[in-house]
PDB file with one MODEL, atoms N, CA, C and O in Angstrom:
MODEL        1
ATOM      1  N   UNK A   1     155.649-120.000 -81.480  1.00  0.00           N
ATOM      2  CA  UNK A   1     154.614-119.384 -80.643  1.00  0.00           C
ATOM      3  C   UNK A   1     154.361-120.296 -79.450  1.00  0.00           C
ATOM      4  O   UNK A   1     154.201-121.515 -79.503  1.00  0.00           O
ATOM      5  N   UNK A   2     154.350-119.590 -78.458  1.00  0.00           N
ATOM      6  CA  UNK A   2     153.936-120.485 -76.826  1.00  0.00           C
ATOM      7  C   UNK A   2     152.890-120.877 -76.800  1.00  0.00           C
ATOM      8  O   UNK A   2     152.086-120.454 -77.630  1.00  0.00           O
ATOM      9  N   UNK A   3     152.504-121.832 -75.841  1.00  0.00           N
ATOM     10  CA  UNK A   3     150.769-122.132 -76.328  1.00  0.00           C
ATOM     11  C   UNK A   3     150.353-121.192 -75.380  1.00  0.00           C
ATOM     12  O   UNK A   3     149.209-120.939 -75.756  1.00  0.00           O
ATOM     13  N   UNK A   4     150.593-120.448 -74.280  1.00  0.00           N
ATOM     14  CA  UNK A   4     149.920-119.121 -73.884  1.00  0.00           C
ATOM     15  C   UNK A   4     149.070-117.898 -75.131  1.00  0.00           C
ATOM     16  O   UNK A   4     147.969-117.350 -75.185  1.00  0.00           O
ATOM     17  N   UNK A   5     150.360-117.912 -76.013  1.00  0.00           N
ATOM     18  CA  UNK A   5     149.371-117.106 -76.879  1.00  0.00           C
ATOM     19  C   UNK A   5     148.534-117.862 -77.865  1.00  0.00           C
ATOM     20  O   UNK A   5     147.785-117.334 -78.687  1.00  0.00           O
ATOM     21  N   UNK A   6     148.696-118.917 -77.736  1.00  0.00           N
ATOM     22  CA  UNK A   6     147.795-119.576 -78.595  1.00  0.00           C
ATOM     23  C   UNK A   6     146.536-119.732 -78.050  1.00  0.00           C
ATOM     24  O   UNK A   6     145.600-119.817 -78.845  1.00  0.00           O
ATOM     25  N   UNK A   7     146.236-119.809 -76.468  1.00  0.00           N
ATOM     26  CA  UNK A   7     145.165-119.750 -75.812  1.00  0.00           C
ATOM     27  C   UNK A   7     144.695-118.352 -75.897  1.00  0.00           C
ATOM     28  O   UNK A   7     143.704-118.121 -76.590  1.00  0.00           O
ATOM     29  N   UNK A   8     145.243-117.470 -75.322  1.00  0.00           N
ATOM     30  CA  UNK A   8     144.654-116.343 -75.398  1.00  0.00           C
ATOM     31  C   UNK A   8     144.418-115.849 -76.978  1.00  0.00           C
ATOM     32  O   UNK A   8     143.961-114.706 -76.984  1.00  0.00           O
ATOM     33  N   UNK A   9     144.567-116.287 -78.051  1.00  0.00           N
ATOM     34  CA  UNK A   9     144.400-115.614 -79.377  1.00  0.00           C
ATOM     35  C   UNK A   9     142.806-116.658 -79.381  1.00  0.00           C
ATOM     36  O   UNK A   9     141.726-116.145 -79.674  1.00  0.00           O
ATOM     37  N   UNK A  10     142.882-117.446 -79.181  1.00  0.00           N
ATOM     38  CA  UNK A  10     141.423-118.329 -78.965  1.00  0.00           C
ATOM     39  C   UNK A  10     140.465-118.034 -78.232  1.00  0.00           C
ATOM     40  O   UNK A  10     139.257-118.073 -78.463  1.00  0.00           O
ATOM     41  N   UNK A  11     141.134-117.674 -77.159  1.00  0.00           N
ATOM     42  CA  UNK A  11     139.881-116.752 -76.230  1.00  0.00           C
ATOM     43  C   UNK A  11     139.731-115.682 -76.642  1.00  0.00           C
ATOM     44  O   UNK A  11     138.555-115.451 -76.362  1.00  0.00           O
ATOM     45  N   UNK A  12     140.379-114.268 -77.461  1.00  0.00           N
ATOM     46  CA  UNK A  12     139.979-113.136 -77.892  1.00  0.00           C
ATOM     47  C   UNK A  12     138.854-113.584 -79.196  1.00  0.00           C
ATOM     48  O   UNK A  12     137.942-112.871 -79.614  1.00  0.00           O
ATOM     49  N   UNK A  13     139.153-114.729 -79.597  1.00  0.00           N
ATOM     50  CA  UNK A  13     137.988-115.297 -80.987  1.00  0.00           C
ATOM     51  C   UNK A  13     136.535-115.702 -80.121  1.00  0.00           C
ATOM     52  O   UNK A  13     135.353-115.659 -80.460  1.00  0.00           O
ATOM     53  N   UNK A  14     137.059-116.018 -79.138  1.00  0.00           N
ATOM     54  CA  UNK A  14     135.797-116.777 -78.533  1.00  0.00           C
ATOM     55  C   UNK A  14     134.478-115.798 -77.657  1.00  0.00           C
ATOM     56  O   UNK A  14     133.285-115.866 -77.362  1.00  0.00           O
ATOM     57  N   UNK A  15     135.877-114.750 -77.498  1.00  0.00           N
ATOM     58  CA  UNK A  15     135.231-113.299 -76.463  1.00  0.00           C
ATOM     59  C   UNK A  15     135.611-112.119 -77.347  1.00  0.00           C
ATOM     60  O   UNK A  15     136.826-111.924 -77.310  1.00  0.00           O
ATOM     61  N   UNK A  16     134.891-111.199 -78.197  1.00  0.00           N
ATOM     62  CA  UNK A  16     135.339-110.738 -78.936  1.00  0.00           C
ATOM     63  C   UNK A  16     135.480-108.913 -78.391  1.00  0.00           C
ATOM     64  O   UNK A  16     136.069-107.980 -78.937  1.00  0.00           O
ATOM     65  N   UNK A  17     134.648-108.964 -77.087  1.00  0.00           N
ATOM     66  CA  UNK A  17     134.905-108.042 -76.294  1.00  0.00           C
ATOM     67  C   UNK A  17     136.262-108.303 -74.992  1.00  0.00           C
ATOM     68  O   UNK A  17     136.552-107.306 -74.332  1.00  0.00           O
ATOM     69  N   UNK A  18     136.693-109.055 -74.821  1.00  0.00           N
ATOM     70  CA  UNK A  18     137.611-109.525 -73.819  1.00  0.00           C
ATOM     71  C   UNK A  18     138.476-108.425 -73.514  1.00  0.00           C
ATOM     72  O   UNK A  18     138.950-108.307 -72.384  1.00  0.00           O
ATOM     73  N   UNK A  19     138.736-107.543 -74.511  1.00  0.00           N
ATOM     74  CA  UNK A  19     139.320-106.626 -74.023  1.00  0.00           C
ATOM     75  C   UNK A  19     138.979-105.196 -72.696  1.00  0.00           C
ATOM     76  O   UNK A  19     139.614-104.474 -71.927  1.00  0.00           O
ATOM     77  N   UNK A  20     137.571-105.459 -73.122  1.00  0.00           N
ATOM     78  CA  UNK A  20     136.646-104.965 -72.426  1.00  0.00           C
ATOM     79  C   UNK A  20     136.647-105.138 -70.874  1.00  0.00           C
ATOM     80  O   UNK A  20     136.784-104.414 -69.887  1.00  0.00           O
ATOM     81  N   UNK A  21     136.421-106.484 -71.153  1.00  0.00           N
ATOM     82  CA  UNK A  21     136.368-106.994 -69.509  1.00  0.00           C
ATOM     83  C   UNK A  21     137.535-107.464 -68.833  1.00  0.00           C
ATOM     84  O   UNK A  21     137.561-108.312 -67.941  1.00  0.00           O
ATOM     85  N   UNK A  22     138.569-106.799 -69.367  1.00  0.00           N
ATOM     86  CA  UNK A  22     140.099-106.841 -68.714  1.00  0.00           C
ATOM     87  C   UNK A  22     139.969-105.633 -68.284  1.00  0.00           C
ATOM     88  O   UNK A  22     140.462-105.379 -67.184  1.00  0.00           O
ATOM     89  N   UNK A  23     139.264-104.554 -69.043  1.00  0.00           N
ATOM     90  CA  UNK A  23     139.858-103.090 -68.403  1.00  0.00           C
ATOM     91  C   UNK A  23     139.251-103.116 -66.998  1.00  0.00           C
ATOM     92  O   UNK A  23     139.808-102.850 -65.933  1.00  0.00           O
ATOM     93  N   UNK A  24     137.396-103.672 -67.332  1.00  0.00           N
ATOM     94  CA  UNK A  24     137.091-103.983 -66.098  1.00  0.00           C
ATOM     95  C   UNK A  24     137.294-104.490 -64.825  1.00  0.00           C
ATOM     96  O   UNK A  24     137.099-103.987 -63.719  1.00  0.00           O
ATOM     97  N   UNK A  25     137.663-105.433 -65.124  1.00  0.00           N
ATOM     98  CA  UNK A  25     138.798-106.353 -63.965  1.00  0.00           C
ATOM     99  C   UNK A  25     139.714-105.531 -63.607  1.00  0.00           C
ATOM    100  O   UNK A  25     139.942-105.373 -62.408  1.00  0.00           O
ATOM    101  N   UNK A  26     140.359-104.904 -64.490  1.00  0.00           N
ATOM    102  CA  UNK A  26     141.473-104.117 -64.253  1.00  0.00           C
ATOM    103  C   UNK A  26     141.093-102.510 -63.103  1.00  0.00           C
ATOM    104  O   UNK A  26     141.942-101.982 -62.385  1.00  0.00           O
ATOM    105  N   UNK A  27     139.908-102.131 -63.214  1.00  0.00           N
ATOM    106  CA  UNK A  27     139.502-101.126 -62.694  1.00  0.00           C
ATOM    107  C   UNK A  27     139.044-101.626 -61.075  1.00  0.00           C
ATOM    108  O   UNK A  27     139.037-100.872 -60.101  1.00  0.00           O
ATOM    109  N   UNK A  28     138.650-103.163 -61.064  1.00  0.00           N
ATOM    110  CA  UNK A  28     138.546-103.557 -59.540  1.00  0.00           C
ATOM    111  C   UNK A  28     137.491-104.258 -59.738  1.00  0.00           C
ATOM    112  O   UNK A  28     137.285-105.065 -58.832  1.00  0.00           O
ATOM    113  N   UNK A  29     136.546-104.264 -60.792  1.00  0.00           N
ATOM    114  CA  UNK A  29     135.168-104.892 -60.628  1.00  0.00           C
ATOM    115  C   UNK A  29     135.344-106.281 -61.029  1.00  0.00           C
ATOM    116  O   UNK A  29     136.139-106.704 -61.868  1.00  0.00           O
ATOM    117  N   UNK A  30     134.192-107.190 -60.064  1.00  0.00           N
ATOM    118  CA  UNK A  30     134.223-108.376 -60.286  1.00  0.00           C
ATOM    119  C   UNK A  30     133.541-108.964 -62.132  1.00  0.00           C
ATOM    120  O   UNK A  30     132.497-108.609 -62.678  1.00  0.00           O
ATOM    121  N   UNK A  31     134.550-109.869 -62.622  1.00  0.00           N
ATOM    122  CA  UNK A  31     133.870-110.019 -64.120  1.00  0.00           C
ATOM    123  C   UNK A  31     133.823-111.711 -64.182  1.00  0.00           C
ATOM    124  O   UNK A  31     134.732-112.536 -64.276  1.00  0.00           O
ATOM    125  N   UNK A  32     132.513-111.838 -64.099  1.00  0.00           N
ATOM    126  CA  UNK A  32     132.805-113.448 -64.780  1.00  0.00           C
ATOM    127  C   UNK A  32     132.050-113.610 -65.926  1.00  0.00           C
ATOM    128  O   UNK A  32     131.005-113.115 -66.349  1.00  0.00           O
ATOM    129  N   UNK A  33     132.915-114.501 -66.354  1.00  0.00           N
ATOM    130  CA  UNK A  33     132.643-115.240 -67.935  1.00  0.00           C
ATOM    131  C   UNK A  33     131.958-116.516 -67.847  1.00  0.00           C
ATOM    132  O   UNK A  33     132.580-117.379 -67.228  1.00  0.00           O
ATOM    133  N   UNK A  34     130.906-116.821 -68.283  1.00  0.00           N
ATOM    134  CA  UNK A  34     129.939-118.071 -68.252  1.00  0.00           C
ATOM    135  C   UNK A  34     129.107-117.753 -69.244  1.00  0.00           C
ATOM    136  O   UNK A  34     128.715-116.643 -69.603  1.00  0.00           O
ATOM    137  N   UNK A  35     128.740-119.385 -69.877  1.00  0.00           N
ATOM    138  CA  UNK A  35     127.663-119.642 -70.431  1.00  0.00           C
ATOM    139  C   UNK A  35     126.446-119.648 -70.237  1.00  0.00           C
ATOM    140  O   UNK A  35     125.967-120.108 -69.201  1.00  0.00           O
ATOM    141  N   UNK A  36     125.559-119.017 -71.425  1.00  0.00           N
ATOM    142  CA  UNK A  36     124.164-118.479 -70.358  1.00  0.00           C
ATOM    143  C   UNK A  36     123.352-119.625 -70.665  1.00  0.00           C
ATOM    144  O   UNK A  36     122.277-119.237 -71.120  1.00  0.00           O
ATOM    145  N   UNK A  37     123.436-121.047 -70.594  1.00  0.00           N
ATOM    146  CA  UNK A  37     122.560-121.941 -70.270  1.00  0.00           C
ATOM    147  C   UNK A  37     121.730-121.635 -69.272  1.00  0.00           C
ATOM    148  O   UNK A  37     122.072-121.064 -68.237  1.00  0.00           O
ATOM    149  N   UNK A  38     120.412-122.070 -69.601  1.00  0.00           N
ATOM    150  CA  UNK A  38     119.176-122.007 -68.537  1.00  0.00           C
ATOM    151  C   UNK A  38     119.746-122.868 -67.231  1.00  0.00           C
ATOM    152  O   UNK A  38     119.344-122.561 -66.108  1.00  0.00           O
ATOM    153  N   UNK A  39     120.367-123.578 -67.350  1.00  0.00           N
ATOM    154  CA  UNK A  39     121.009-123.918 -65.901  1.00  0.00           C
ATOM    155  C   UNK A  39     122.047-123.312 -64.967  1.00  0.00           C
ATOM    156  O   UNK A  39     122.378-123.569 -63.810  1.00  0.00           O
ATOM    157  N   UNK A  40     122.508-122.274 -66.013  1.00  0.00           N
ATOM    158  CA  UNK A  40     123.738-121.241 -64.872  1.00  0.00           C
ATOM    159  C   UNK A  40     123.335-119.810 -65.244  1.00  0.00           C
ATOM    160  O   UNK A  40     123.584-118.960 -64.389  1.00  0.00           O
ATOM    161  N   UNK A  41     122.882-119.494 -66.128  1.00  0.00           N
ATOM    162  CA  UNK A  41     122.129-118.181 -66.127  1.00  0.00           C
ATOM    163  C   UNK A  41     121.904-117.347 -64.472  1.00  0.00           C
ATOM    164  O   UNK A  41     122.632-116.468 -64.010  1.00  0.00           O
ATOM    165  N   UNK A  42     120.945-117.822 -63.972  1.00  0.00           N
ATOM    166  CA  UNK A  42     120.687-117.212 -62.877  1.00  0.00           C
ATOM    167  C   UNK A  42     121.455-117.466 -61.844  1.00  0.00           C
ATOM    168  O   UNK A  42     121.274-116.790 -60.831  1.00  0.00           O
ATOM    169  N   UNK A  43     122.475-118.480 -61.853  1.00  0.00           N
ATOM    170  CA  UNK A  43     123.476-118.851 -60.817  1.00  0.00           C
ATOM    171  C   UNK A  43     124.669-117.396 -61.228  1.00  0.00           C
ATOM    172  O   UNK A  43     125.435-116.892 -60.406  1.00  0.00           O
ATOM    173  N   UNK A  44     124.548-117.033 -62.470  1.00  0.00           N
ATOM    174  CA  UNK A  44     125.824-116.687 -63.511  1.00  0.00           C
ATOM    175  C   UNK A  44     125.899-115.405 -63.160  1.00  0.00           C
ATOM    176  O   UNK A  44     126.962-114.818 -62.957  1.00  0.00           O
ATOM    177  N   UNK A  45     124.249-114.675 -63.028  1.00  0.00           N
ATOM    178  CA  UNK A  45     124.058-113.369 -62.896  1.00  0.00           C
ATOM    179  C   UNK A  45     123.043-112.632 -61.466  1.00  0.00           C
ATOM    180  O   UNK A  45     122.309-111.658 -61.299  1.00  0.00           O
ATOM    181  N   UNK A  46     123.639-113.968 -60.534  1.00  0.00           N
ATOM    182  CA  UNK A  46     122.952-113.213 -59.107  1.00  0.00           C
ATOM    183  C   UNK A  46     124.035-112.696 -58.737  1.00  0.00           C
ATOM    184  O   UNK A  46     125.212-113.034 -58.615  1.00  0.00           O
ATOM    185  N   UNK A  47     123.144-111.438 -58.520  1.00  0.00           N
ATOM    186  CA  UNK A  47     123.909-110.595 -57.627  1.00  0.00           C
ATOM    187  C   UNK A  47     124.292-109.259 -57.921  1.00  0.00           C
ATOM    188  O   UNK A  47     124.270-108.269 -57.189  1.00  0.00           O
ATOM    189  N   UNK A  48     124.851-109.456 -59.793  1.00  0.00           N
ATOM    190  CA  UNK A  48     125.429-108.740 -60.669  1.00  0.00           C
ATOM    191  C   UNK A  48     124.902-107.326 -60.975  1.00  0.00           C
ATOM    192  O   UNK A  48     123.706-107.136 -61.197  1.00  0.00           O
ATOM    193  N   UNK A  49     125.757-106.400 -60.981  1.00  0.00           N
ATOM    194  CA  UNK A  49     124.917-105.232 -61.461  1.00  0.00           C
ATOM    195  C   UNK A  49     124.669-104.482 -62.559  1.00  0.00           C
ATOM    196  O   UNK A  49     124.181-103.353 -62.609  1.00  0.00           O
ATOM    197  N   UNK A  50     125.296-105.673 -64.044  1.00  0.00           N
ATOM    198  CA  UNK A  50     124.834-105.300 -65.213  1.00  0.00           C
ATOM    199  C   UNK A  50     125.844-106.557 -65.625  1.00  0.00           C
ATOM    200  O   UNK A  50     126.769-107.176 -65.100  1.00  0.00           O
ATOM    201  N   UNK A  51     125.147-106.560 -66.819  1.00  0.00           N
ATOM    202  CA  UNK A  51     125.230-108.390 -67.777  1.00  0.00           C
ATOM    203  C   UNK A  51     125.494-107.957 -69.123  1.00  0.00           C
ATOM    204  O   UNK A  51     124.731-107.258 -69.790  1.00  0.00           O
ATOM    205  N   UNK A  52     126.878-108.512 -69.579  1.00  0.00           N
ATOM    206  CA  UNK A  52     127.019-108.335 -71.352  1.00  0.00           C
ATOM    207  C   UNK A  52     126.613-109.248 -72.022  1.00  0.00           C
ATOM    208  O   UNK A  52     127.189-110.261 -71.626  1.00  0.00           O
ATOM    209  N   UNK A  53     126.045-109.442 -72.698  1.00  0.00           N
ATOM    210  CA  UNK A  53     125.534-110.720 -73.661  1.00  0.00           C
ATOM    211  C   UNK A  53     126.508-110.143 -75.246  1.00  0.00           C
ATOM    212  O   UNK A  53     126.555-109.028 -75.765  1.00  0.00           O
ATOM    213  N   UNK A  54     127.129-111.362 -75.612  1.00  0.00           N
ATOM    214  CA  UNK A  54     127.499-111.707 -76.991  1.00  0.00           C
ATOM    215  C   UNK A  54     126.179-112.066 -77.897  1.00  0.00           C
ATOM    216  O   UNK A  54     125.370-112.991 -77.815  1.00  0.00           O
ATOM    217  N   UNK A  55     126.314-110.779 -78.938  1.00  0.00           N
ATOM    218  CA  UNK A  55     125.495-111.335 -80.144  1.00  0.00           C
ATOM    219  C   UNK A  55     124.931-112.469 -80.503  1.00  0.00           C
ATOM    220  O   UNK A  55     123.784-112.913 -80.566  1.00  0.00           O
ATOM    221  N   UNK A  56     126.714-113.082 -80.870  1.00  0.00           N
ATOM    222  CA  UNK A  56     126.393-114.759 -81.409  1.00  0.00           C
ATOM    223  C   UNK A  56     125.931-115.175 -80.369  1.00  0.00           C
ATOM    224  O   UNK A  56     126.187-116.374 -80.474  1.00  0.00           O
ATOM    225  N   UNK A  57     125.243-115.004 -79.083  1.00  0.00           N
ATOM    226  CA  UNK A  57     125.070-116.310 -78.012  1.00  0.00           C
ATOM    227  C   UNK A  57     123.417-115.879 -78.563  1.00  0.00           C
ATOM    228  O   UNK A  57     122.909-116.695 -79.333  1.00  0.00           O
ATOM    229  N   UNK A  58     122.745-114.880 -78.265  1.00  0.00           N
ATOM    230  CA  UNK A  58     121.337-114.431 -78.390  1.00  0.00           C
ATOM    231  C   UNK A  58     120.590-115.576 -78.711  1.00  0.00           C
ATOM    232  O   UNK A  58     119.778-115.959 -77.869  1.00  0.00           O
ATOM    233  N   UNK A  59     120.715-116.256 -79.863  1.00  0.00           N
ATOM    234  CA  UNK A  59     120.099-117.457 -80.244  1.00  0.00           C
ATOM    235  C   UNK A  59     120.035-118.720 -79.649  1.00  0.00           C
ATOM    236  O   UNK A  59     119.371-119.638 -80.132  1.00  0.00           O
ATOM    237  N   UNK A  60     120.584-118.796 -78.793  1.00  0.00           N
ATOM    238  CA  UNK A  60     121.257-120.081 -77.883  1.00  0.00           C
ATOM    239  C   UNK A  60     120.412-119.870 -76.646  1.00  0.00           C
ATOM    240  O   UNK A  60     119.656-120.754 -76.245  1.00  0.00           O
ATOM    241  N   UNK A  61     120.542-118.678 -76.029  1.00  0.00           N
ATOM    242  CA  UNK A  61     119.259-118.545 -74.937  1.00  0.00           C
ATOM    243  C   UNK A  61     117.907-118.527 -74.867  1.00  0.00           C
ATOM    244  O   UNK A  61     117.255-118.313 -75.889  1.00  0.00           O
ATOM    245  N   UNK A  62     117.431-118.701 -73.920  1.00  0.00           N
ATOM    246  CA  UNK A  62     116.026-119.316 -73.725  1.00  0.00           C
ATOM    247  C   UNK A  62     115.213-117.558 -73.987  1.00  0.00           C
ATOM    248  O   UNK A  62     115.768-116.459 -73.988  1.00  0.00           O
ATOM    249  N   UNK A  63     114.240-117.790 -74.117  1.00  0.00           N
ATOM    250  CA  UNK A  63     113.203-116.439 -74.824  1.00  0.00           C
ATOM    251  C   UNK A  63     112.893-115.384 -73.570  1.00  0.00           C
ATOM    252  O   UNK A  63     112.673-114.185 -73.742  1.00  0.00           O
ATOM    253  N   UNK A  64     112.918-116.073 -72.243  1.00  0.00           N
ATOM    254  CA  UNK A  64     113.009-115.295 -70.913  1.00  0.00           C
ATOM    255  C   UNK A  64     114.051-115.216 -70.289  1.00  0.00           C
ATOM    256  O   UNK A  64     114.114-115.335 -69.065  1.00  0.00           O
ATOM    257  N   UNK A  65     115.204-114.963 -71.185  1.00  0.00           N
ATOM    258  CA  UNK A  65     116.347-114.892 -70.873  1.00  0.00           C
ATOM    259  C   UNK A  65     116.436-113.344 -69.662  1.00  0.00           C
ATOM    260  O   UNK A  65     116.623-113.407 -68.447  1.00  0.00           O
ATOM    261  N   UNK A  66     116.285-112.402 -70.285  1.00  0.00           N
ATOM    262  CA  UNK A  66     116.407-111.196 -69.671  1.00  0.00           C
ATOM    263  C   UNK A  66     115.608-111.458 -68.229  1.00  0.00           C
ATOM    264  O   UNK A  66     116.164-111.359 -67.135  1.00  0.00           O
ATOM    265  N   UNK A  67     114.244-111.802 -68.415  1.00  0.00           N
ATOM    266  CA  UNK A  67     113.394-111.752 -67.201  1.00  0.00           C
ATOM    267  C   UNK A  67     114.182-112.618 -66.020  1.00  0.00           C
ATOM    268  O   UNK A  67     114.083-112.276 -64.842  1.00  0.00           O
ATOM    269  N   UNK A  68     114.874-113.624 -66.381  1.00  0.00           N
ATOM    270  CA  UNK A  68     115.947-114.329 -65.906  1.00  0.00           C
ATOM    271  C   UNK A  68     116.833-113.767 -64.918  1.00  0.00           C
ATOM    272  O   UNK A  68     116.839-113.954 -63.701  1.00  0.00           O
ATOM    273  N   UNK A  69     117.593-113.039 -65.646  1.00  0.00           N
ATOM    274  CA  UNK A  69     118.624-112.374 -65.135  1.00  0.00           C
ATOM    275  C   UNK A  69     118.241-111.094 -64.356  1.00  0.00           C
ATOM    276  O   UNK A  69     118.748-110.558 -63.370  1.00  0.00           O
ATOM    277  N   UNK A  70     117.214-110.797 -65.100  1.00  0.00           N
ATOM    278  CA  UNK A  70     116.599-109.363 -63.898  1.00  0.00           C
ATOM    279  C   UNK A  70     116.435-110.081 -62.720  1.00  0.00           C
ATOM    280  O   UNK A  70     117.230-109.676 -61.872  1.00  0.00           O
ATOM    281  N   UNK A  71     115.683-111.038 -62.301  1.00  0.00           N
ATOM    282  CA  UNK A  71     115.154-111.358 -61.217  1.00  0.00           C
ATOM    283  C   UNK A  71     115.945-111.633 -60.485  1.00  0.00           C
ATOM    284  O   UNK A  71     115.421-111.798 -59.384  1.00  0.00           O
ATOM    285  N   UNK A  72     117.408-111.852 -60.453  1.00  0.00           N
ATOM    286  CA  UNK A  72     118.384-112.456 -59.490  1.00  0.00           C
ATOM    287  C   UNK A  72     119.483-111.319 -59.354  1.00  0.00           C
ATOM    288  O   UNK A  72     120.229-111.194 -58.382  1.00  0.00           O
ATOM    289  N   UNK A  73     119.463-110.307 -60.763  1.00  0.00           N
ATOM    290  CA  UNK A  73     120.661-108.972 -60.363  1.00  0.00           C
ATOM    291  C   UNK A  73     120.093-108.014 -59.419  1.00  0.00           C
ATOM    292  O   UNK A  73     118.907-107.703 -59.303  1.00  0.00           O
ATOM    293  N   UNK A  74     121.363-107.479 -58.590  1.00  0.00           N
ATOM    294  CA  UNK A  74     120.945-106.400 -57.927  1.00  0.00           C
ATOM    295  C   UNK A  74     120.831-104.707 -59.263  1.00  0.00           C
ATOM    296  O   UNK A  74     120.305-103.622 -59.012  1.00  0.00           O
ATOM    297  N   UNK A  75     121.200-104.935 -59.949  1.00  0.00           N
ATOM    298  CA  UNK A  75     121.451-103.949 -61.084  1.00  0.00           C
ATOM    299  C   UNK A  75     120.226-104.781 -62.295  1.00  0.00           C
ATOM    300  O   UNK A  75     119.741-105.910 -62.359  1.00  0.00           O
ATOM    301  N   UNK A  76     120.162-104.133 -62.718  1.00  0.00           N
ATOM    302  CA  UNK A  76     119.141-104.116 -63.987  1.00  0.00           C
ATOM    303  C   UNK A  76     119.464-104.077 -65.207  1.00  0.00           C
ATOM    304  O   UNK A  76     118.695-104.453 -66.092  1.00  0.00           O
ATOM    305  N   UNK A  77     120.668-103.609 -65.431  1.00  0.00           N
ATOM    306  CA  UNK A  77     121.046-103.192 -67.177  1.00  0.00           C
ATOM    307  C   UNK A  77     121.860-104.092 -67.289  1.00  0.00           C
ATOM    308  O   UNK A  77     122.894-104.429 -66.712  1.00  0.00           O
ATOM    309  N   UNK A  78     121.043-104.574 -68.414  1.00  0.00           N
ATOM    310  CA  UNK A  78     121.692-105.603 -69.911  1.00  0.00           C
ATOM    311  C   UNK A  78     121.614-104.858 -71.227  1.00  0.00           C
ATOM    312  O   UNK A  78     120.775-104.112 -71.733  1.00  0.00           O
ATOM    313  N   UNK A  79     123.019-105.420 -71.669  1.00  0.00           N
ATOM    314  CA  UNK A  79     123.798-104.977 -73.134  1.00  0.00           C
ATOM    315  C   UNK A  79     124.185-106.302 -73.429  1.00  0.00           C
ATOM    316  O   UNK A  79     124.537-107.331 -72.852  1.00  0.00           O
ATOM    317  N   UNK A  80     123.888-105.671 -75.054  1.00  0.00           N
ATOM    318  CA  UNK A  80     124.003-106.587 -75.432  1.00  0.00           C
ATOM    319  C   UNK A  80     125.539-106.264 -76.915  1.00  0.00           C
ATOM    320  O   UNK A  80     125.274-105.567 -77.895  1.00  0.00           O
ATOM    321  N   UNK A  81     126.832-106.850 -76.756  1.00  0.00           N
ATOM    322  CA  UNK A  81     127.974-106.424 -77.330  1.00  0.00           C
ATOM    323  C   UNK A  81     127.629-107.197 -78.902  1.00  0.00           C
ATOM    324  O   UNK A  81     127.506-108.393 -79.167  1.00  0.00           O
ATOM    325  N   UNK A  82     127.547-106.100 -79.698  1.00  0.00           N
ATOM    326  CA  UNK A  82     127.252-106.460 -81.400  1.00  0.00           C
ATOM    327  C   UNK A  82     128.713-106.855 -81.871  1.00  0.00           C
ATOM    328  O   UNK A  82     129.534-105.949 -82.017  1.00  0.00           O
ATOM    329  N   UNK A  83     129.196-108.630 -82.201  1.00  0.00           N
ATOM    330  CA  UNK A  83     130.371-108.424 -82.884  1.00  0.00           C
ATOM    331  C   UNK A  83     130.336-108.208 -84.240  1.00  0.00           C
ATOM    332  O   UNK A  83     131.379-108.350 -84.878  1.00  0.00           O
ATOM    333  N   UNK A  84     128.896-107.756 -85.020  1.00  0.00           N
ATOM    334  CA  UNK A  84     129.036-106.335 -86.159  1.00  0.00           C
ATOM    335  C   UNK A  84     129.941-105.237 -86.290  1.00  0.00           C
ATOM    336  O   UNK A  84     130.800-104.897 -87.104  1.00  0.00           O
ATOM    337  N   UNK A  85     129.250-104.589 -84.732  1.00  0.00           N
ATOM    338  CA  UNK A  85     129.766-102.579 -85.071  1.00  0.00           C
ATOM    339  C   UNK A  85     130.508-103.179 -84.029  1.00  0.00           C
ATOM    340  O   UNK A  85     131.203-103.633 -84.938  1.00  0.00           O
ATOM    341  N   UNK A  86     130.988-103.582 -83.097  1.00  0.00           N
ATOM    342  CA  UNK A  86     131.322-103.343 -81.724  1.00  0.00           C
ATOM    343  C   UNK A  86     131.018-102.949 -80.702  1.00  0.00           C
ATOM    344  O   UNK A  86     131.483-103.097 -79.572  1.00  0.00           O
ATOM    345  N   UNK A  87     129.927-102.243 -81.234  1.00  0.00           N
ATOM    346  CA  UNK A  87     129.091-101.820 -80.068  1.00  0.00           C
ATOM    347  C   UNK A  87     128.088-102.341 -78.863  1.00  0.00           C
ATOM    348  O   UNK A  87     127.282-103.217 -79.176  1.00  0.00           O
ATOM    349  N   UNK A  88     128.089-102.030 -77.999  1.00  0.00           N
ATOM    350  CA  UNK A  88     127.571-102.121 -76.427  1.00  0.00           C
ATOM    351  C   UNK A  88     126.566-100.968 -76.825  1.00  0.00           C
ATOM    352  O   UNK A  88     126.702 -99.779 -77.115  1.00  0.00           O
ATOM    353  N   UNK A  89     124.792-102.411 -76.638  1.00  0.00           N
ATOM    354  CA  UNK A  89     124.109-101.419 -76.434  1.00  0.00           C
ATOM    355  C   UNK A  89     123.188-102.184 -75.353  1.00  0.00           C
ATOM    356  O   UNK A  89     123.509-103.187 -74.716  1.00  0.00           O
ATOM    357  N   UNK A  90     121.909-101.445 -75.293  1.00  0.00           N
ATOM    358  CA  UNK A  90     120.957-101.853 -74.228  1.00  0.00           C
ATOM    359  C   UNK A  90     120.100-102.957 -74.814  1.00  0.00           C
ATOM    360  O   UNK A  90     119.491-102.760 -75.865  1.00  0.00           O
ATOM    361  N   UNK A  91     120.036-104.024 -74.220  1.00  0.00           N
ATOM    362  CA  UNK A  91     119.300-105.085 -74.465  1.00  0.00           C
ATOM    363  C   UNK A  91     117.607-104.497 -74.432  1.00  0.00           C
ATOM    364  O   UNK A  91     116.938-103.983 -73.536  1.00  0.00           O
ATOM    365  N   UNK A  92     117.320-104.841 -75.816  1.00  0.00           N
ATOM    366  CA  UNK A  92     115.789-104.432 -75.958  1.00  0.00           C
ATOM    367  C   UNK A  92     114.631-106.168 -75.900  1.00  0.00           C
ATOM    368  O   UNK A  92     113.406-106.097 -75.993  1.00  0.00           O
TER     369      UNK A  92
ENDMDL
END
């Protein structure tokens, strides 16, 4: 095995939607991947016009996380991707 797929089999563990945000990319839209530390959070998601949050991260962010990211996107909707069901839903 190449270490290409050894990276990318690590990043599909690490991003468990990644497939997701290839189609995206793939369709033309800008996608970045960052950690939502309170120090790049709002650097991470100005501008943006909707934000996926990973399950497993939820706990790791700060409690005004959302109010965060609203205040700097031009778009408003956050989801949040369950690696439970798979599902993409609306951040409550």
């Amino acid at each position: 095995m190449d270490a290409g797929a050894v990276a990318r089999g690590e990043l599909a563990r690490a991003i468990p939607f990644l497939g997701m945000l290839l189609g995206l990319a793939y369709l033309g839209h800008a996608v970045w991947v960052f950690e939502g530390h309170p120090s790049a959070l709002a650097a991470g998601c100005r501008d943006a016009d909707f934000l996926i949050v990973d399950s497993a991260m939820l706990a790791c962010l700060a409690p005004d996380w959302q109010h965060l990211a609203r205040s700097v996107m031009r778009g408003r909707a956050l989801y949040v991707h369950d690696r439970t069901s798979f599902a993409l839903r609306p951040a409550t």
